[in-house]
Backbone as CSV, one residue per row, in Angstrom:
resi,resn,N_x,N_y,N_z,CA_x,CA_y,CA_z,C_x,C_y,C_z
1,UNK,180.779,14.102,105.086,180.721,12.823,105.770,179.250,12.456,105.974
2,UNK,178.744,12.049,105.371,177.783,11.333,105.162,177.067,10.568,106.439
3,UNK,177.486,9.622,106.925,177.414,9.270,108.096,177.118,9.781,110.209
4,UNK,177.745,11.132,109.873,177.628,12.369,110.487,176.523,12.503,110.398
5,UNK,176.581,13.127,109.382,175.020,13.724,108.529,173.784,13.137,109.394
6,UNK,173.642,11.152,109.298,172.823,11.055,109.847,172.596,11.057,111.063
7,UNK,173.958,10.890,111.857,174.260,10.883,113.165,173.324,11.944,113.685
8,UNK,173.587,13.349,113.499,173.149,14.855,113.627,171.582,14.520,113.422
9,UNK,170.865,14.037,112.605,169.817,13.764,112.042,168.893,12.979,112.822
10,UNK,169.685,11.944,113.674,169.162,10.903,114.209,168.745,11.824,115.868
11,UNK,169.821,12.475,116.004,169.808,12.847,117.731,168.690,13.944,117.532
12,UNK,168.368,15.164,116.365,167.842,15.848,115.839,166.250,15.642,116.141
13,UNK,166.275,14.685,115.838,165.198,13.791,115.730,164.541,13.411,117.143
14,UNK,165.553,12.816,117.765,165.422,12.108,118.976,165.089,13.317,120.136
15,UNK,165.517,14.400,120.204,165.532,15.524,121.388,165.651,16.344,120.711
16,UNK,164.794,17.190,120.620,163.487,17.305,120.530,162.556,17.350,119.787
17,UNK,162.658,17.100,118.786,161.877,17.309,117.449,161.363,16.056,117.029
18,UNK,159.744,15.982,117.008,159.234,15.243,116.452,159.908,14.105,116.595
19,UNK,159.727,13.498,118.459,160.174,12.499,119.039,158.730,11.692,119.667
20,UNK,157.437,12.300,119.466,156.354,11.268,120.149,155.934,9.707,119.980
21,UNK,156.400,9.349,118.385,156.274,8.025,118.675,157.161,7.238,119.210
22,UNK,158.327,7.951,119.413,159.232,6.817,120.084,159.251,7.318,121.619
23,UNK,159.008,8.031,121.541,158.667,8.436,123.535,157.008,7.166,123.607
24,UNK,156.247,7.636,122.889,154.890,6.520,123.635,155.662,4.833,123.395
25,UNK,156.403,4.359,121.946,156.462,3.405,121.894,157.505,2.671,123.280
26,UNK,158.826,3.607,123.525,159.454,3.505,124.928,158.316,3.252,126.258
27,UNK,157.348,4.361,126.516,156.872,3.929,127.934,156.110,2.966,127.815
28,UNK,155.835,2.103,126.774,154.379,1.411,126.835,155.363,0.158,127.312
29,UNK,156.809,-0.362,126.456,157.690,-0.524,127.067,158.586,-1.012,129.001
30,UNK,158.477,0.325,128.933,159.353,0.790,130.299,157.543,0.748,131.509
31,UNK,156.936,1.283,130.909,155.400,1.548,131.796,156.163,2.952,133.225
32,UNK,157.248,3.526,132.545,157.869,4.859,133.577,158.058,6.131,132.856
33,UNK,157.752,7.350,133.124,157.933,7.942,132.327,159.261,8.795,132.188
34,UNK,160.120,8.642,133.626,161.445,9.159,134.201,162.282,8.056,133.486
35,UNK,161.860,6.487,132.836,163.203,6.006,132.523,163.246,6.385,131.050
36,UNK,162.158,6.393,130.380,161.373,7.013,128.924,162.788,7.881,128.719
37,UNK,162.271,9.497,129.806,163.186,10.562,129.329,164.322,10.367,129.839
38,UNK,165.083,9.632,130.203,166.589,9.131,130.672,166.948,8.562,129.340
39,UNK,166.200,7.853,128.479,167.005,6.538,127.517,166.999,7.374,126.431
40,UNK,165.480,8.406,126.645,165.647,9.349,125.269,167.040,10.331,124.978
41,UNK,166.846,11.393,126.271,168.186,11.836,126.526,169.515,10.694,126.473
42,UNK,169.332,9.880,126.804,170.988,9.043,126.706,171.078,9.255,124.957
43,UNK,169.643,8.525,124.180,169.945,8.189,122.408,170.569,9.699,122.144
44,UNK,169.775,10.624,122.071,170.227,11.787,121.476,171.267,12.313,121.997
45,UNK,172.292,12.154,123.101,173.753,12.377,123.490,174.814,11.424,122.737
46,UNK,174.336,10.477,123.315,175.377,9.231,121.906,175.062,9.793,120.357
47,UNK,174.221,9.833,120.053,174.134,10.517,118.593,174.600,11.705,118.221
48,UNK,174.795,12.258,119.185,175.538,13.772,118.762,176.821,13.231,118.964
49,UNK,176.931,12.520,120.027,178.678,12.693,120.511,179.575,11.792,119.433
50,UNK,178.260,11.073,118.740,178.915,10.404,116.910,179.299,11.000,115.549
51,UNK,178.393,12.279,116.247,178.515,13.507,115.337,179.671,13.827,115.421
52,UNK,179.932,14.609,116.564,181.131,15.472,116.985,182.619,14.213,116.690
53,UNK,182.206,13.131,116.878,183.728,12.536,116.942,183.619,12.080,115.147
54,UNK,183.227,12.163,114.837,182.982,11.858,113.093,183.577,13.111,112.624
55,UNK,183.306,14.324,112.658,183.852,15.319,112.162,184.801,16.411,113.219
56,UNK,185.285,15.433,114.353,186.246,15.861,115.190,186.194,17.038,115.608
57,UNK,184.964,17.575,116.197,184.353,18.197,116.489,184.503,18.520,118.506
58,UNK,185.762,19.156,118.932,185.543,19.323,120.465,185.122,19.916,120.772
59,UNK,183.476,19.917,121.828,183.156,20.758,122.525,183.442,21.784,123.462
60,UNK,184.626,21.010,124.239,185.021,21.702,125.367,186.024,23.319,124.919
61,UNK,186.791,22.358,123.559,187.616,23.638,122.957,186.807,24.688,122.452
62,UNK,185.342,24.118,121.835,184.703,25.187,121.008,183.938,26.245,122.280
63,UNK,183.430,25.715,123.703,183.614,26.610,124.529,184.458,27.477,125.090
64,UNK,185.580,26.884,125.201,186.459,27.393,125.640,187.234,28.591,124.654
65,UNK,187.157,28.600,123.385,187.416,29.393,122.619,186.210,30.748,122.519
66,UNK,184.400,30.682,122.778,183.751,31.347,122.988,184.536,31.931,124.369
67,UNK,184.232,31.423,125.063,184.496,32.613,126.734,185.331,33.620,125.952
68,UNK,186.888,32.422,125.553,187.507,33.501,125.362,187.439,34.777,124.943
69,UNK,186.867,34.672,123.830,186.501,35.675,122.438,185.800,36.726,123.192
70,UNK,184.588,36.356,124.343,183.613,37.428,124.733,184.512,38.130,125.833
71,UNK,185.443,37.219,126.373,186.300,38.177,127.478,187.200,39.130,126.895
72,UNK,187.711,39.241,125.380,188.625,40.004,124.940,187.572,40.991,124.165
73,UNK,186.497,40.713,124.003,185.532,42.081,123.758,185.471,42.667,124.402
74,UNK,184.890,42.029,125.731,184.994,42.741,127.412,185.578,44.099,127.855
75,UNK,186.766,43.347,127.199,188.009,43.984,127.750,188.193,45.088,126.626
76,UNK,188.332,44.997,125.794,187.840,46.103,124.367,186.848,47.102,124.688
77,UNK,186.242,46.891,125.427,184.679,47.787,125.285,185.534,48.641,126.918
78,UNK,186.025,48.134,127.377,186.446,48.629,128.994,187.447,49.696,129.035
79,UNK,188.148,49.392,127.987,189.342,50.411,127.415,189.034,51.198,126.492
80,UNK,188.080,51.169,125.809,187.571,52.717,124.887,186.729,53.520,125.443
């Protein structure tokens, strides 16, 4: 999915990587540097969360499936 692709690419981009010209071009903008990193953080959450719903991608399950996994090691390592 193609589109994804750039989605991932765009937020990638945006937080944290090689984000300074659009952080200076924002405050010169805004003239704040708290609304700067609010709008930055907002772009790069919408851009992921275009990601994740493009390739149907749930977070909450893909956590929720980690805990699980490390609690049944847990529990593996407790019983041998």
């Amino acid at each position: 999915m193609v589109l994804g692709n750039l989605f991932v690419t765009i937020a990638l981009f945006l937080n944290p990587l090689g984000y300074d010209i659009v952080v200076y071009g924002i405050t010169l903008l805004t003239k704040s540097y708290w609304i700067t990193m609010t709008i930055m953080y907002a772009l790069a959450f919408v851009f992921f969360g275009f990601f994740m719903y493009l390739y149907k991608i749930n977070p909450i399950a893909l956590v929720r499936q980690q805990i699980i996994g490390v609690h049944r090691k847990f529990l593996k390592k407790k019983v041998e």
